[in-house]
C-alpha positions as YAML, in Angstrom:
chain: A
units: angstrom
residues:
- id: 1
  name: UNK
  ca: [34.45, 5.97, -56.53]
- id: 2
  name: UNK
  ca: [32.35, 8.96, -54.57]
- id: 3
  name: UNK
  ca: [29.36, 8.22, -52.63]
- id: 4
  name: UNK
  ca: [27.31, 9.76, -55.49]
- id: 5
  name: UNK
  ca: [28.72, 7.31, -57.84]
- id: 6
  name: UNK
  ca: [28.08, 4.23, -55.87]
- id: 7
  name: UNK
  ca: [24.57, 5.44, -54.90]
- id: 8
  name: UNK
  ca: [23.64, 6.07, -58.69]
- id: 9
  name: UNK
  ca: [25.02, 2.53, -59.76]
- id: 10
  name: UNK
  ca: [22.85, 0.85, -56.71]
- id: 11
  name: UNK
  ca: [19.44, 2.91, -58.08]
- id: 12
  name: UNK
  ca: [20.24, 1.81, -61.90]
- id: 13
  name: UNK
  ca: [20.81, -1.95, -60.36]
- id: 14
  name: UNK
  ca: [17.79, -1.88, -58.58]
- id: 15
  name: UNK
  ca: [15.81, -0.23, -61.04]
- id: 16
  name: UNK
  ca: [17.01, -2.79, -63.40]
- id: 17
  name: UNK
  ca: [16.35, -5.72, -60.83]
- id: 18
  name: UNK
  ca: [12.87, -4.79, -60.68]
- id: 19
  name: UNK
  ca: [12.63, -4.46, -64.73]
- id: 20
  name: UNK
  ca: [14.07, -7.83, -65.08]
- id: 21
  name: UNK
  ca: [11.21, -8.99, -62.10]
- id: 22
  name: UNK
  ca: [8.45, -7.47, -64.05]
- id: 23
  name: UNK
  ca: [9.18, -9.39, -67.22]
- id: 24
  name: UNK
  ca: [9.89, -12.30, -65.48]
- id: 25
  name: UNK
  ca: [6.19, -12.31, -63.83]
- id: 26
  name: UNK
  ca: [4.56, -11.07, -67.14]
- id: 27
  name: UNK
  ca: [5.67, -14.24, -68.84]
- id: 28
  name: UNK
  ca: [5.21, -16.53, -65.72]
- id: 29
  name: UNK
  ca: [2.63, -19.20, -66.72]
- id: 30
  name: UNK
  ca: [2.20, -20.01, -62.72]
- id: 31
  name: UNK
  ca: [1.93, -17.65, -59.39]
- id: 32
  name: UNK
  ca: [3.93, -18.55, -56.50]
- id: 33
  name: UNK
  ca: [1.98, -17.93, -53.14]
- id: 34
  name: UNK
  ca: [4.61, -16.35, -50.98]
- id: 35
  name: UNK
  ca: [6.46, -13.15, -50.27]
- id: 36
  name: UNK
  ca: [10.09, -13.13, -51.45]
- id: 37
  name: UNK
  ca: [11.93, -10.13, -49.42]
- id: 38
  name: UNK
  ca: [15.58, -9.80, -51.15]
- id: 39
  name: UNK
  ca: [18.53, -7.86, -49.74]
- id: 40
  name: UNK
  ca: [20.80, -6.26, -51.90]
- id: 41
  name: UNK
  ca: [23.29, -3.70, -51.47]
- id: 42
  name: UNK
  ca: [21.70, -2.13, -47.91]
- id: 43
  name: UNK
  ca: [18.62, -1.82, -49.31]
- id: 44
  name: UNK
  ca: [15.35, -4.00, -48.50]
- id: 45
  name: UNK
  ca: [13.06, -4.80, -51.32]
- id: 46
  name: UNK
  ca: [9.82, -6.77, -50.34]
- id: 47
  name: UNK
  ca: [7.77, -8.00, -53.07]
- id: 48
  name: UNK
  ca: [4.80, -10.31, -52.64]
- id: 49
  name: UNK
  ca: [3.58, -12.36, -54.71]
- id: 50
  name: UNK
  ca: [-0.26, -13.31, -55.32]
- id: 51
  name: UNK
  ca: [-2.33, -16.58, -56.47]
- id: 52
  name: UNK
  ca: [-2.49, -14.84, -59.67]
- id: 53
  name: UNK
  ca: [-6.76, -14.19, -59.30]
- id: 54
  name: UNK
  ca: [-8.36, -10.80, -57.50]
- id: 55
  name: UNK
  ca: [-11.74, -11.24, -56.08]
- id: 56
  name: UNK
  ca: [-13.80, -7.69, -55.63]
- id: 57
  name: UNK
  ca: [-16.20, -7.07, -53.49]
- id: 58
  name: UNK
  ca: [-19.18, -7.17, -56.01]
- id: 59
  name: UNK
  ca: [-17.82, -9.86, -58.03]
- id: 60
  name: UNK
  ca: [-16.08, -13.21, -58.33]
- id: 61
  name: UNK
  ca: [-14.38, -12.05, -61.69]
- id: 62
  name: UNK
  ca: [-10.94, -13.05, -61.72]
- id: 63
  name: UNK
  ca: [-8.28, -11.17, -63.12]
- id: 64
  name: UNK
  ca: [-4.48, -11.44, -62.95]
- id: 65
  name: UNK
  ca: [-3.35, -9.41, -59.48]
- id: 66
  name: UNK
  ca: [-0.64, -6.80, -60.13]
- id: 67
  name: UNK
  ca: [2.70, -9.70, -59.49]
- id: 68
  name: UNK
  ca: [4.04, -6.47, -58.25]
- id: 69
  name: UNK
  ca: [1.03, -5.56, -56.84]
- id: 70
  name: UNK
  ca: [2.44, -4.91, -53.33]
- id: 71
  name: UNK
  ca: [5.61, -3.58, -53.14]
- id: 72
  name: UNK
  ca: [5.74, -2.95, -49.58]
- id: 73
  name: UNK
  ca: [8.97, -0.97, -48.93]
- id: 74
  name: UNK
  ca: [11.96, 0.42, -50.70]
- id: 75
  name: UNK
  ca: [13.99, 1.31, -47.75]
- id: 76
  name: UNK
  ca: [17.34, 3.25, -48.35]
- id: 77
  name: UNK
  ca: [19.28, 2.64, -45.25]
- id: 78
  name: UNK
  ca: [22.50, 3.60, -46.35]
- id: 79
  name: UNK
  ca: [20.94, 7.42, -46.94]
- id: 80
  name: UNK
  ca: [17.87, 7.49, -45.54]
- id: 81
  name: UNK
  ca: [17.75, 7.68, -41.47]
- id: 82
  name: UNK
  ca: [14.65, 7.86, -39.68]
- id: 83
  name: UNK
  ca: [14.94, 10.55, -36.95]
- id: 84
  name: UNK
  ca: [13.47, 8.73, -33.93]
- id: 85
  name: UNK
  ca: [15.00, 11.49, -31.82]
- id: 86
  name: UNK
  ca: [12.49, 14.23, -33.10]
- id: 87
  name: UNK
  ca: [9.43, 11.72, -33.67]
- id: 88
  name: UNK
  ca: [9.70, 11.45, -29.83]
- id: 89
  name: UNK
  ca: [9.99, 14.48, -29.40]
- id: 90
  name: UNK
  ca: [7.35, 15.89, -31.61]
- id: 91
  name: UNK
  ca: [5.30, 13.65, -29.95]
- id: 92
  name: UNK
  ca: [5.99, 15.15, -26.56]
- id: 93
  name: UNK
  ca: [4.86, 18.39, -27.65]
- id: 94
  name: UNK
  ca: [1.75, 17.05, -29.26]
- id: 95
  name: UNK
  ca: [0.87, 15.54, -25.49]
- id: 96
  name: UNK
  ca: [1.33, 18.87, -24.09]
- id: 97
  name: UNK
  ca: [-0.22, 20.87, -26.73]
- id: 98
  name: UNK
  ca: [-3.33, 18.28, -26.40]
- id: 99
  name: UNK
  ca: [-3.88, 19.67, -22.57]
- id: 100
  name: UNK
  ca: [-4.05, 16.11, -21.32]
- id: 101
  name: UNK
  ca: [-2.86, 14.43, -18.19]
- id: 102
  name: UNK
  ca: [1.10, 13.94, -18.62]
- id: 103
  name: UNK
  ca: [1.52, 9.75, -18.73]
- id: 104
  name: UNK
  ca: [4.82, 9.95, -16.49]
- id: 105
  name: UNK
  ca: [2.07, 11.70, -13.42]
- id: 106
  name: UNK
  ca: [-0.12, 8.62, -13.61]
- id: 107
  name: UNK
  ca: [0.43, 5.77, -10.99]
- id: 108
  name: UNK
  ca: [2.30, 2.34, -11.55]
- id: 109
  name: UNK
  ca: [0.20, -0.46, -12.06]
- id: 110
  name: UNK
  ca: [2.73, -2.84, -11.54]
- id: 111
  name: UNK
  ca: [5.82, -3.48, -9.19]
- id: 112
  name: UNK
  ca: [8.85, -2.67, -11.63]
- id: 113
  name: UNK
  ca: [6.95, -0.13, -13.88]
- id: 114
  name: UNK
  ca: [7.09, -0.25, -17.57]
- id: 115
  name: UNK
  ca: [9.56, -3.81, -17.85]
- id: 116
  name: UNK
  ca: [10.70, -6.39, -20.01]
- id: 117
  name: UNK
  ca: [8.30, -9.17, -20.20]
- id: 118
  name: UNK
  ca: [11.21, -11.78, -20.92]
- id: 119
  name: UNK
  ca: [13.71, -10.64, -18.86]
- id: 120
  name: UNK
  ca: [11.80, -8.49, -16.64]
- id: 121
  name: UNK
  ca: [14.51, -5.85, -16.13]
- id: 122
  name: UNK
  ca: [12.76, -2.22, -15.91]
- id: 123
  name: UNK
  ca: [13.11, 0.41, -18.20]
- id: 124
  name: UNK
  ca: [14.54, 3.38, -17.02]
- id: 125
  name: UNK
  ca: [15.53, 7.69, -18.67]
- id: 126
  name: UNK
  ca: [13.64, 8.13, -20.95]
- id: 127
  name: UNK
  ca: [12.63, 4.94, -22.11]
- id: 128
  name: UNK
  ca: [9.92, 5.02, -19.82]
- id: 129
  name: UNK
  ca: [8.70, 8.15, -21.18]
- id: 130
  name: UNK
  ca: [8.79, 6.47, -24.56]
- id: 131
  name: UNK
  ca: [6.83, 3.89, -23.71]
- id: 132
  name: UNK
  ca: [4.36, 5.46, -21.46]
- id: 133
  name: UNK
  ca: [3.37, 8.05, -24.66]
- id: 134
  name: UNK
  ca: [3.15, 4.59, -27.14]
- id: 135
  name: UNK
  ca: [0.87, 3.27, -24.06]
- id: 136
  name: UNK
  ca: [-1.16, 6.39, -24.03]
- id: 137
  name: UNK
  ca: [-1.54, 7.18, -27.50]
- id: 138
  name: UNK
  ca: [-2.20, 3.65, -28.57]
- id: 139
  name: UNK
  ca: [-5.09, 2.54, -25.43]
- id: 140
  name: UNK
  ca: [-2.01, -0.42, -24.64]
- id: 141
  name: UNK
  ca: [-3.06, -1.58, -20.85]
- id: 142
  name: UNK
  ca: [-0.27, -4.17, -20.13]
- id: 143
  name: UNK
  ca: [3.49, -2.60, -18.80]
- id: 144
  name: UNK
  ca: [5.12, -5.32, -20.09]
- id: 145
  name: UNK
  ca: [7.36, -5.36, -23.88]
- id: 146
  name: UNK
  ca: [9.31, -7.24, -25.79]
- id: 147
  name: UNK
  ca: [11.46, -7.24, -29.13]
- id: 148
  name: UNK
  ca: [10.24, -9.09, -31.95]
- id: 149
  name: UNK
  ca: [13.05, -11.92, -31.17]
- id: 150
  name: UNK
  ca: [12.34, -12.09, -27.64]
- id: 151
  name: UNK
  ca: [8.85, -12.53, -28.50]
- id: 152
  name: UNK
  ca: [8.99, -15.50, -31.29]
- id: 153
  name: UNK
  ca: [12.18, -17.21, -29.01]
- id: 154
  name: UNK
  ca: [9.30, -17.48, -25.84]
- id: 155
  name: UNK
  ca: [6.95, -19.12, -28.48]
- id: 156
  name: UNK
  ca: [4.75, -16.20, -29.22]
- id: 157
  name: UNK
  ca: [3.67, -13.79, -31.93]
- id: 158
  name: UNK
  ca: [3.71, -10.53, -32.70]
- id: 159
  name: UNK
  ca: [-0.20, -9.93, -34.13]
- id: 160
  name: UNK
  ca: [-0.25, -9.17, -37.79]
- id: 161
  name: UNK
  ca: [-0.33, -5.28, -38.64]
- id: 162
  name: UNK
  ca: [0.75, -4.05, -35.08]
- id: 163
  name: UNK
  ca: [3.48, -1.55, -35.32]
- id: 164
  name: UNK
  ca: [6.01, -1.61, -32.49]
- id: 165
  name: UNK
  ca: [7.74, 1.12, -30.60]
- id: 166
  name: UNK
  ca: [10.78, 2.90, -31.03]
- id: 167
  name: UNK
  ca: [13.21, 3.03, -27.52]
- id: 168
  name: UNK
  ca: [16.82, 3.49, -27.00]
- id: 169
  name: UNK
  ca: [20.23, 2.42, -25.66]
- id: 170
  name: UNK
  ca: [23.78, 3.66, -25.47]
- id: 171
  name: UNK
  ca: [26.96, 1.48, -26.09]
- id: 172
  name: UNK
  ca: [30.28, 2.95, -25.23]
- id: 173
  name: UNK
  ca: [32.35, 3.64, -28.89]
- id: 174
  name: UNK
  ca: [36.32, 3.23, -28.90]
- id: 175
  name: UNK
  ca: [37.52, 6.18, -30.81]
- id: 176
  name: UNK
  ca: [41.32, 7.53, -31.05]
- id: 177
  name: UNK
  ca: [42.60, 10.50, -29.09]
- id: 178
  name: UNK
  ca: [45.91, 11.54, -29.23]
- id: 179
  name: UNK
  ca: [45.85, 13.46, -25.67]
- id: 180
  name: UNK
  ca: [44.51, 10.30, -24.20]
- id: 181
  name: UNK
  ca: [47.28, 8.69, -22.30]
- id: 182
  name: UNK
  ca: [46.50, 5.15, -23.96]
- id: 183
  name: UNK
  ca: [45.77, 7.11, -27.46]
- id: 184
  name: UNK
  ca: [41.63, 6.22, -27.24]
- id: 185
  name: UNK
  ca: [38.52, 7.21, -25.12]
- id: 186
  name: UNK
  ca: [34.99, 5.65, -25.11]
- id: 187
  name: UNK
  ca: [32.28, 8.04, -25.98]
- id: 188
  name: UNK
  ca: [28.79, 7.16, -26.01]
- id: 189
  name: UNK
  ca: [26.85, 6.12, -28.99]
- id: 190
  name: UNK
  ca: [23.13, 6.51, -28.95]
- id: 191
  name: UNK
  ca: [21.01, 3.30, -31.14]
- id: 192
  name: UNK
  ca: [17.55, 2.40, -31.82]
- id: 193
  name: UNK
  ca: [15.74, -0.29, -31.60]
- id: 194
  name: UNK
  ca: [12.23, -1.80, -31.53]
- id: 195
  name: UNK
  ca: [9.76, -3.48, -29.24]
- id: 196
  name: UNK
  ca: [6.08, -4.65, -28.86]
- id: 197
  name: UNK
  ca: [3.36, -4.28, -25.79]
- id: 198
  name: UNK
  ca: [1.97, -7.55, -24.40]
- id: 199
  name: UNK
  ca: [-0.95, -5.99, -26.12]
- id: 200
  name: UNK
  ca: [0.24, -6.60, -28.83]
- id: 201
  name: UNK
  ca: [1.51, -10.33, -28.67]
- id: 202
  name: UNK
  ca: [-0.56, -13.54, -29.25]
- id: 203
  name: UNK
  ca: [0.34, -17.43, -27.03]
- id: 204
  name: UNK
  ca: [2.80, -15.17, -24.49]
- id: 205
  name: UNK
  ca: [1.38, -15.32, -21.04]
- id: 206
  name: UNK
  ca: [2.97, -13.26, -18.53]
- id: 207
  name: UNK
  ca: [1.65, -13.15, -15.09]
- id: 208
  name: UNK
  ca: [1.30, -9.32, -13.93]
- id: 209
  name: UNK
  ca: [3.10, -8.31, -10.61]
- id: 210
  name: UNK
  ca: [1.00, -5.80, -8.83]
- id: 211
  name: UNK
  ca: [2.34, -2.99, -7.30]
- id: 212
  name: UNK
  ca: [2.39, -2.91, -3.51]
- id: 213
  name: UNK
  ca: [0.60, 0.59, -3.25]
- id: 214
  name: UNK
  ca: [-2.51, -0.66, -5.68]
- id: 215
  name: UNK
  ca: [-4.32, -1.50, -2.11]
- id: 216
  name: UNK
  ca: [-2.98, 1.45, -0.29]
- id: 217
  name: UNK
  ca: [-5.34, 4.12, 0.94]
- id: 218
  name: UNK
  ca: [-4.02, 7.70, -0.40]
- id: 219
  name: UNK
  ca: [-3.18, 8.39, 3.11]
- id: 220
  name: UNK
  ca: [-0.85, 5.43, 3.77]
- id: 221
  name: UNK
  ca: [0.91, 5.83, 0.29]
- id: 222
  name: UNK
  ca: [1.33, 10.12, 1.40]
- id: 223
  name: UNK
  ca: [2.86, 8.66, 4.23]
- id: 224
  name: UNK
  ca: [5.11, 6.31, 2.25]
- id: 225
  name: UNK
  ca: [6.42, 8.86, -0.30]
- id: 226
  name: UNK
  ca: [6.89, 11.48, 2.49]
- id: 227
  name: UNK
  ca: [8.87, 8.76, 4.84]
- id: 228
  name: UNK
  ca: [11.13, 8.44, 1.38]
- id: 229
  name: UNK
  ca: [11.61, 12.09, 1.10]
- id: 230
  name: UNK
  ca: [12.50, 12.90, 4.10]
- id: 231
  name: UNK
  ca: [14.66, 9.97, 5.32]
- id: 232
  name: UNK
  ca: [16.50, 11.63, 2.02]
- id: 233
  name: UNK
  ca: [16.85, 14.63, 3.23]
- id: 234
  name: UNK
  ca: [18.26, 13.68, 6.33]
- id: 235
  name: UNK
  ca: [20.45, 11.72, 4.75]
- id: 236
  name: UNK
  ca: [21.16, 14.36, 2.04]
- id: 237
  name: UNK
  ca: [21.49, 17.39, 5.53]
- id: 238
  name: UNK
  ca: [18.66, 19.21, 3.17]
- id: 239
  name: UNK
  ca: [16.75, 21.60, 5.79]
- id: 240
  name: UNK
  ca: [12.73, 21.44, 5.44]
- id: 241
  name: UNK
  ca: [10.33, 23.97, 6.57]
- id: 242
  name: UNK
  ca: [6.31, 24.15, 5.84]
- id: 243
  name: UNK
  ca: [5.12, 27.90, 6.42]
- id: 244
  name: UNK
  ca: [3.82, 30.92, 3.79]
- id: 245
  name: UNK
  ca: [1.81, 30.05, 0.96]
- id: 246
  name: UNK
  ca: [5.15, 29.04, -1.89]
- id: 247
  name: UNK
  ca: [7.05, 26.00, -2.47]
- id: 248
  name: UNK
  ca: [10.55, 26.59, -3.98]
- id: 249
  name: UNK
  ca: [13.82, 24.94, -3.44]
- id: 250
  name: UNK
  ca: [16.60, 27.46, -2.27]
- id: 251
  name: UNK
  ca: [20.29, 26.17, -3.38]
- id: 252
  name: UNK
  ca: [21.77, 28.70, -1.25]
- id: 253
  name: UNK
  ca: [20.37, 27.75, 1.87]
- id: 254
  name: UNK
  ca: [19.67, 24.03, 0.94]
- id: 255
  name: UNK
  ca: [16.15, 24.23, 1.89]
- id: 256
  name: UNK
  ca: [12.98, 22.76, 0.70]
- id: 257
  name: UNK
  ca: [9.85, 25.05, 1.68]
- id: 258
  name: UNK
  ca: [6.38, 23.95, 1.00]
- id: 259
  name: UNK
  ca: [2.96, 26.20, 1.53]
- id: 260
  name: UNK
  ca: [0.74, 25.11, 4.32]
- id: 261
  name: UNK
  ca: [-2.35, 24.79, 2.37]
- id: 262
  name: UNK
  ca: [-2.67, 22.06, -0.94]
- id: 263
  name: UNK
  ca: [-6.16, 21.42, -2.76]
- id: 264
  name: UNK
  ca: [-5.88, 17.81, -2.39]
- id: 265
  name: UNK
  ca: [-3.26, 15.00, -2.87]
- id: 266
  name: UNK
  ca: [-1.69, 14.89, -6.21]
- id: 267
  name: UNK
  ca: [-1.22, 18.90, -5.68]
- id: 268
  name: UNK
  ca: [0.92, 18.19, -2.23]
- id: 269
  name: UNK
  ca: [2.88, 15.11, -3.15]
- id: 270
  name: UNK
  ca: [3.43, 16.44, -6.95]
- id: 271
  name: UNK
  ca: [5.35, 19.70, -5.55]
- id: 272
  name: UNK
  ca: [6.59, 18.20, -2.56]
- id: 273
  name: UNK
  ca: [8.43, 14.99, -4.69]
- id: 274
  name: UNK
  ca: [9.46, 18.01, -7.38]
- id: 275
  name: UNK
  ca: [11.01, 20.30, -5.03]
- id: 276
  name: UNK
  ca: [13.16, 17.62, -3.43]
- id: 277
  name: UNK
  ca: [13.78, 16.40, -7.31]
- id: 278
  name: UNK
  ca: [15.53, 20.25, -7.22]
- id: 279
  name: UNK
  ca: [17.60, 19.41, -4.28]
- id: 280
  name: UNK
  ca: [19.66, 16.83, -6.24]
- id: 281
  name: UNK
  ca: [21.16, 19.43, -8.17]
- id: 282
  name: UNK
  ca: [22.82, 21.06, -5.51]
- id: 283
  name: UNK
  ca: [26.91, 21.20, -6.07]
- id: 284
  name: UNK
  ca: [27.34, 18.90, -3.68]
- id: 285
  name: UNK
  ca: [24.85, 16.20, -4.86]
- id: 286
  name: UNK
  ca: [24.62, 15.80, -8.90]
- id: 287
  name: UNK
  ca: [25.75, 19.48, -9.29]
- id: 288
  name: UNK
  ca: [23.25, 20.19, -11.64]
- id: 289
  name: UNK
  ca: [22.90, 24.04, -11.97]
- id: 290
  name: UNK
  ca: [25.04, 26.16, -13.83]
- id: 291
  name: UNK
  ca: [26.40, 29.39, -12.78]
- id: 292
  name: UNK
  ca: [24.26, 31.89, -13.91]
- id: 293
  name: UNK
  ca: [27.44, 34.36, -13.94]
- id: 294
  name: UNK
  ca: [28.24, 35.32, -17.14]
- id: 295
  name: UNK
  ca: [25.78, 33.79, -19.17]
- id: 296
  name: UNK
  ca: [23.37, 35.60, -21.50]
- id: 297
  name: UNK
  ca: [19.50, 35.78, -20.78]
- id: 298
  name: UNK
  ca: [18.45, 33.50, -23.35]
- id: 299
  name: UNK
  ca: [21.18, 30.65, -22.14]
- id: 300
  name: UNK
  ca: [20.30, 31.48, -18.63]
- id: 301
  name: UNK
  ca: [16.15, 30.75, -19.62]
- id: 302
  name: UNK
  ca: [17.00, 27.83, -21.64]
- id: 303
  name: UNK
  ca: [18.61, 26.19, -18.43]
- id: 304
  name: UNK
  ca: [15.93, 27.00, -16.11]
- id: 305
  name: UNK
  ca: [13.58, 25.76, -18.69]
- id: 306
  name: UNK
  ca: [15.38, 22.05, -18.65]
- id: 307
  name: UNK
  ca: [15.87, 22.27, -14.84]
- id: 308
  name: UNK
  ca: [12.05, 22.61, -14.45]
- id: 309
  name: UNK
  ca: [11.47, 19.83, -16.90]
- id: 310
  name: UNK
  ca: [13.59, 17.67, -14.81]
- id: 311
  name: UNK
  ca: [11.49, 18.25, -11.63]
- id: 312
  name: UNK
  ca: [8.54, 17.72, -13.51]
- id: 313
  name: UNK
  ca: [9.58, 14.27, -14.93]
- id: 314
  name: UNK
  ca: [11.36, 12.93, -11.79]
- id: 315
  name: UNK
  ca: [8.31, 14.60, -9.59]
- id: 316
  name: UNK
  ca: [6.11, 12.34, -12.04]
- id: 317
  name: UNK
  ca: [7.98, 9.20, -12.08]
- id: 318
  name: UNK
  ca: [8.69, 9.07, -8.28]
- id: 319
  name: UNK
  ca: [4.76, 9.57, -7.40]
- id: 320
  name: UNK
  ca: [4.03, 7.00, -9.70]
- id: 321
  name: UNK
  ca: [5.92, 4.70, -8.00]
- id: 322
  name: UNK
  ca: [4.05, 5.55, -5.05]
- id: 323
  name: UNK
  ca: [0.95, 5.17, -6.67]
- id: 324
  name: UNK
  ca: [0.20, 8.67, -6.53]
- id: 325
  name: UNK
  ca: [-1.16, 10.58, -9.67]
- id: 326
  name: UNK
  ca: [0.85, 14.04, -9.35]
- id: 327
  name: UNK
  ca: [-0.29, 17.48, -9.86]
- id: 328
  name: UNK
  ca: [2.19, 20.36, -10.26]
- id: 329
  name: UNK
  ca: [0.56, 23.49, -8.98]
- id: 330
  name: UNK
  ca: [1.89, 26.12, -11.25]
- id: 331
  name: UNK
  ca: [2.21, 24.01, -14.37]
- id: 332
  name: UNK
  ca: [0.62, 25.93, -17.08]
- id: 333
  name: UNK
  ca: [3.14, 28.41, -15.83]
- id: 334
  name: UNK
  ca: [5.94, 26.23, -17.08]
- id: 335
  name: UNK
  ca: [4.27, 24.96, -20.17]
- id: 336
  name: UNK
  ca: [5.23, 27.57, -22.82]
- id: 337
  name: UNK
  ca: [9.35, 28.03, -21.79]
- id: 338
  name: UNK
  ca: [9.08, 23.79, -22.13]
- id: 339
  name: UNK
  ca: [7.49, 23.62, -25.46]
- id: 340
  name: UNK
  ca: [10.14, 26.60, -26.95]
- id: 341
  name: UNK
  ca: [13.27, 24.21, -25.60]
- id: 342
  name: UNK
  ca: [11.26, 21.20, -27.01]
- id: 343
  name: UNK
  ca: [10.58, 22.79, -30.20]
- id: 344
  name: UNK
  ca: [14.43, 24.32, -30.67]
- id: 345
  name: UNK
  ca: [16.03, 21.08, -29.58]
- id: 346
  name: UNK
  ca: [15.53, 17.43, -30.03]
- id: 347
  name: UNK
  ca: [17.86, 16.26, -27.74]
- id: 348
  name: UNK
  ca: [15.85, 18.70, -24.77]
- id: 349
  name: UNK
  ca: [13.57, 15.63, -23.93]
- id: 350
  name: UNK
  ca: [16.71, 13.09, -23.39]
- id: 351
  name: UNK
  ca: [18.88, 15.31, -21.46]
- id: 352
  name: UNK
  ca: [16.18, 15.94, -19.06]
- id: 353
  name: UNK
  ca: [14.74, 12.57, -18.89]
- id: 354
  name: UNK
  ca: [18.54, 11.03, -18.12]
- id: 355
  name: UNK
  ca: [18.80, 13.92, -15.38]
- id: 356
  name: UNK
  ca: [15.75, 12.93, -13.79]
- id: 357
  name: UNK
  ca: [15.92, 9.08, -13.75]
- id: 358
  name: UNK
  ca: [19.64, 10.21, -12.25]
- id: 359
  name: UNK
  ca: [17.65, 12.32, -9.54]
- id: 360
  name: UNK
  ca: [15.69, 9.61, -8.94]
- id: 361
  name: UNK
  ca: [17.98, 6.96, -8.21]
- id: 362
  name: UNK
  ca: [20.34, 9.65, -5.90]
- id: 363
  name: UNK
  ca: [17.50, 9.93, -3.72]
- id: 364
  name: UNK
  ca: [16.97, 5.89, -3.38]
- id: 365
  name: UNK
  ca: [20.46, 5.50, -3.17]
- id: 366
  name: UNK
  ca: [20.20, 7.46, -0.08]
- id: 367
  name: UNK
  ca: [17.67, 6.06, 1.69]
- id: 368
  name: UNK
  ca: [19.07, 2.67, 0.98]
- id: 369
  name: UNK
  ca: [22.12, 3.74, 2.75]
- id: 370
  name: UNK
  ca: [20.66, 5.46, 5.09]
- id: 371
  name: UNK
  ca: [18.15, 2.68, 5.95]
- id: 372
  name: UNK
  ca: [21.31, 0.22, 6.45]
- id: 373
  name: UNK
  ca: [23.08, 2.48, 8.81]
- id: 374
  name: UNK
  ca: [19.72, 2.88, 11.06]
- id: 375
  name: UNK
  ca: [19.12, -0.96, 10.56]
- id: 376
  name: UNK
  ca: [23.08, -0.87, 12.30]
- id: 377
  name: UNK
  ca: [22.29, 0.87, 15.13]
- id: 378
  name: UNK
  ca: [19.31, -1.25, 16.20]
- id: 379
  name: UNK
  ca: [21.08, -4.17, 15.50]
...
């Protein structure tokens, strides 16, 4: 049978499930005071039931409630998909249309960011991002979250009415391919699924973990981001001059250049942090640019568009770690090219979001080893 025919036999099933249901309650001498949630066929149908009475505002009348008063969802899953990739990504937009302060430029409160509050492993790509827009656009103060399982298996509760957050993962999906030598290859498969904000939970206590730069002056954490930078870039061999009045990063000559003159912190250590954030890309680092040879104007705009997104993201995320609220000089600049690539592409806001958290951890990667091999030499 096609799809078409199975789908119309579920709706005259369930259509005739709910008939039957209606009867059923019209005839029912006694109210049952619970809610009854039946599967059947892929579908979800919640109905709850009442005590059978209604009490209004202006009166104690009482008056059989509708036994089908609430039927709270009718959810299609087998044709209906939410699209969680362009809620996010409409939501983006939104936050830039709105003129406000980006989320991903303001300072960690905590030690390990936005993290689990069971297992407190860190979010990373654009996860964060995810959850730093709920956290924004909902007033949520606490970093920590938690699925609804975690939540009930620690003992607590998920308050009554809150609505949870959408984030992502990617599992690697066996498929066959005949030009693989062992006839299959993994490819990744994007899923969604849900979680709550401590905010959010009831008898869950999780002590907070303060970040290490909350009691830093803005001088000392400056002088912590820039000791990260550049022990990166002489890890990296990246060359680094301060002179003129522009801050670019040149591929060609693998240098970072930075104007003499800032208006005040978040200004210096947001283009400083997305300059270096550039220097990843270089073809011997993550190899990031493509060769503008060849390409048309439009392609060629569309990838300087994501690459700037990138440095704004990572520039964000690695002040905030810092405890630095970042500043990009020339942003407005940038603004309209990143709502056109938002706006023509869903996916625009995950590719550069994975690219930046990759940045991100290149550059720590570095300094880890390069802190180890000067730790070596004073040994």
């Amino acid at each position: 049978m096609s799809d078409c025919g199975r789908a119309g036999n579920d709706y005259f099933v369930i259509s005739s499930l709910f008939l039957l249901l209606f009867i059923i309650n019209l005839i029912k001498k006694k109210w049952f005071e619970c809610l009854h949630c039946y599967t059947f066929k892929g579908y979800n149908v919640y109905i709850e039931w009442g005590d059978g009475l209604t009490h209004t505002a202006d009166s104690r009348s009482r008056q059989p409630a509708a036994t089908l008063a609430k039927i709270k969802g009718l959810i299609m899953k087998k044709y209906i998909k939410k699209d969680h990739a362009q809620e996010f990504t409409d939501l983006v937009i939104s936050m830039l249309e709105s003129g406000k302060v980006a989320p991903w430029r303001k300072p960690w409160s905590s030690a390990n960011g936005y993290c689990n509050a069971i297992t407190k492993h860190s979010y990373t790509g654009v996860n964060v991002f995810m959850l730093m827009l709920s956290a924004e656009k909902n007033g949520f103060s606490s970093p920590y979250w938690a699925t609804y399982k975690q939540v009930t298996e620690a003992g607590g509760q998920v308050i009554k009415g809150s609505k949870g957050t959408t984030i992502t993962f990617y599992k690697s999906l066996e498929i066959e391919d005949e030009t693989a030598a062992d006839g299959k290859k993994f490819v990744p498969m994007r899923k969604f699924f849900t979680v709550f904000n401590l905010d959010q939970i009831e008898g869950l206590e999780i002590a907070p973990e303060t970040s290490i730069f909350a009691e830093k002056t803005e001088d000392e954490r400056k002088t912590a981001l820039e000791n990260h930078l550049f022990l990166f870039a002489e890890k990296a061999g990246i060359d680094y001059k301060v002179e003129g009045d522009r801050a670019y990063y040149s591929p060609v000559a693998d240098l970072v250049k930075m104007p003499t003159n800032f208006k005040d912190l978040g200004g210096y250590c947001g283009t400083l942090t997305h300059e270096f954030i550039h220097s990843t890309g270089h073809k011997s680092r993550l190899d990031r640019f493509k060769d503008t040879a060849g390409i048309s104007t439009k392609e060629h705009r569309e990838e300087y568009a994501k690459e700037e997104l990138v440095a704004e993201l990572g520039a964000g995320l690695l002040c905030g770690m810092f405890g630095i609220t970042s500043e990009l000089e020339n942003h407005v600049s940038y603004l309209a090219s990143w709502l056109k690539a938002l706006k023509n592409d869903k996916e625009f806001i995950f590719k550069a979001a994975s690219a930046a958290q990759k940045a991100i951890n290149f550059i720590a990667d570095a300094v880890a080893a390069e802190e180890e091999q000067n730790a070596e030499k004073t040994a």
